[in-house]
N, C-alpha and C positions, 0 to 999 in steps of 0.2 A: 504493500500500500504506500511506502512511502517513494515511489517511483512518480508519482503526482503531484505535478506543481503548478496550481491556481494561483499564484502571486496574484493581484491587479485583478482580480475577478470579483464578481457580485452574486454574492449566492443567497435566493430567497427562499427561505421552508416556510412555507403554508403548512401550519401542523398542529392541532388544537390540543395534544396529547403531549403534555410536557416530558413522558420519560420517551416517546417517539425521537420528540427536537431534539432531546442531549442527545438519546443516542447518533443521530443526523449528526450532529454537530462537533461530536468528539472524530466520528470517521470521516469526517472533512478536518479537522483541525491541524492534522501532519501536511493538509494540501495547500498550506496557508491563503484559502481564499479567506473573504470577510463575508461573515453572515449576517443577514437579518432573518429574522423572525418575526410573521404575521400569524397570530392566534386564530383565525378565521377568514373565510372566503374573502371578505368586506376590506377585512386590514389587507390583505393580498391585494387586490384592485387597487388601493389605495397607495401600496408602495411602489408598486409598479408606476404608477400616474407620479408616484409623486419624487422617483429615486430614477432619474434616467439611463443611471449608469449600471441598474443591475442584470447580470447575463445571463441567468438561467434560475427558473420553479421549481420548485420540487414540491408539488399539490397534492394533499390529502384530498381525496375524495370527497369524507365524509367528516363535514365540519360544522359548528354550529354558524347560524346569523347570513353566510353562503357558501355552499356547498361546492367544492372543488369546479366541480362541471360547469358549472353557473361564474364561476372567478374566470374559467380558465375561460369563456364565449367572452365573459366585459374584457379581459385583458387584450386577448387578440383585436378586439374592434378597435383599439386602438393603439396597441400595439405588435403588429401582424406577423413581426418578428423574431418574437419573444419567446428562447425556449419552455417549452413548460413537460416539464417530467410529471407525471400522476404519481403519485403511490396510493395503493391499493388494499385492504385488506380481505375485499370481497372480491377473488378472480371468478366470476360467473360469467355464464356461459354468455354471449354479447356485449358482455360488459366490455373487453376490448375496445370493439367498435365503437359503444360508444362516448370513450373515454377520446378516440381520435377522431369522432366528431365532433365533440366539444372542444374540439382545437388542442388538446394537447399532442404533442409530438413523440410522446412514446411513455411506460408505464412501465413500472416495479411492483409486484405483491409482496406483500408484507405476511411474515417479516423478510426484508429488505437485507441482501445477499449483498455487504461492504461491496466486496471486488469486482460485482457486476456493477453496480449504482456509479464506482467512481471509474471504470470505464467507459460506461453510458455518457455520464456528464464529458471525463477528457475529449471522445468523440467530439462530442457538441460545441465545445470549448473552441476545440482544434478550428473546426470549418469557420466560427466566428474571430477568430483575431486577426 
């Protein structure tokens, strides 16, 4: 894992599940990006709008106030660009699909496998700098 270096990166966890975010947040912490943290769909939307510099989601689905799928439709409409990773705890059957209809760009189930998640992101990372 420590083969990952997000210097200068903006990493956003949608995640309403505080032992979710540490854990998120310790297996990013050897990648030295900088994180925030939005408790909810609503804070999600809102730091995207409101933090231009950040480069990649990592969206709970299933959040209180707005729900991953619903964050991840307001962010895209205005920012079309925006990676946004799902995490998942319910892999059912469609749910896939339509997790990348609601504009996100790819999905993790929980619980959430370090070494796949922080090559997911380095991919992403990579084509954006």
């Amino acid at each position: 894992m420590d083969k990952y270096n997000f210097s200068g990166k903006k990493i956003l966890i949608a995640e309403d599940e505080s032992t979710n975010f540490l854990y998120l947040k310790a297996l990013l912490k050897k990648t030295n990006a900088e994180i925030v943290w939005a408790k909810n769909g609503a804070e999600a939307v809102e730091a995207v709008a409101s933090q231009p510099d950040i480069d990649i989601v990592l969206m709970d689905m299933m959040m209180p106030v707005m729900d991953g799928k619903t964050a991840a439709v307001e962010i895209k409409k205005f920012c079309p660009q925006m990676v946004i990773i799902a995490q998942t705890a319910f892999a059912l059957f469609g749910e896939r699909e339509e997790i990348l209809a609601a504009g996100c760009d790819n999905y993790v189930s929980k619980p959430i496998a370090g070494n796949l998640l922080l090559e997911m992101i380095n991919g992403y990372l990579t084509k954006i700098q």
